[in-house]
C-alpha positions in Angstrom: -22.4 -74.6 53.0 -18.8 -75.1 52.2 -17.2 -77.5 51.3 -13.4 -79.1 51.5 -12.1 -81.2 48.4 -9.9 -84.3 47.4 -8.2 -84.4 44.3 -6.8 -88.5 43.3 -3.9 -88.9 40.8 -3.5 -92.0 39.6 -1.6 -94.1 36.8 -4.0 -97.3 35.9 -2.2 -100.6 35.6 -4.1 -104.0 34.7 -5.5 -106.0 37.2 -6.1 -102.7 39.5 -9.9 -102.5 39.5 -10.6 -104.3 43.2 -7.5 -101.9 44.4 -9.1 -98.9 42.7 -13.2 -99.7 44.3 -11.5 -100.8 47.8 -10.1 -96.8 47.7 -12.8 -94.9 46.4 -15.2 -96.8 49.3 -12.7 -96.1 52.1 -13.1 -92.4 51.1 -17.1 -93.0 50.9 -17.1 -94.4 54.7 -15.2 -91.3 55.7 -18.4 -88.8 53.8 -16.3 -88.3 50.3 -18.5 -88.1 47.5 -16.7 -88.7 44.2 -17.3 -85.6 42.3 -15.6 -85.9 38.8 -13.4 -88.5 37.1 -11.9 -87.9 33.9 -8.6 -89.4 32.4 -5.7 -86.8 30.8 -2.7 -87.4 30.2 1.2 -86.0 31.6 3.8 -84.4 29.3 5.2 -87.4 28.2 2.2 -88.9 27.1 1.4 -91.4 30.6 -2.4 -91.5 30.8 -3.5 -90.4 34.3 -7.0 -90.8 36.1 -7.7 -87.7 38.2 -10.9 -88.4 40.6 -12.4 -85.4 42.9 -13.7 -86.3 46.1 -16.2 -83.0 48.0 -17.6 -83.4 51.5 -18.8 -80.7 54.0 -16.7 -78.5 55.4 -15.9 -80.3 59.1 
C-alpha cells in the first residue's frame, strides 16, 4: 500500500486549543490519520508544532 502524507506547521498562541481540535478533526473526516506531533523550534528561537497527517494513496 502507499501512502500520501500531510505535514502541519504551526506557531501555538493561548486560547488556540478548540481552533487546533476543530483542524486536526476536519483532516480526520477527510481519512487523515495524525501520524507524529512533536514541537521544535525555528532559528530564532519561535517554538513550532509540526503534526503529520498519512492516509492511503487515493
Amino acid at each position: 500500500m502507499q501512502w500520501e502524507y500531510k505535514t502541519l506547521n504551526f506557531t501555538p498562541l493561548e486560547g488556540d486549543d478548540e481552533y487546533i481540535t476543530n483542524m486536526f478533526n476536519s483532516f480526520g473526516a477527510e481519512k487523515w490519520e495524525l501520524v507524529s506531533c512533536f514541537t521544535t523550534t525555528d532559528g530564532f528561537g519561535t517554538r513550532i508544532i509540526r503534526a503529520v497527517f498519512k492516509r492511503p494513496k487515493q
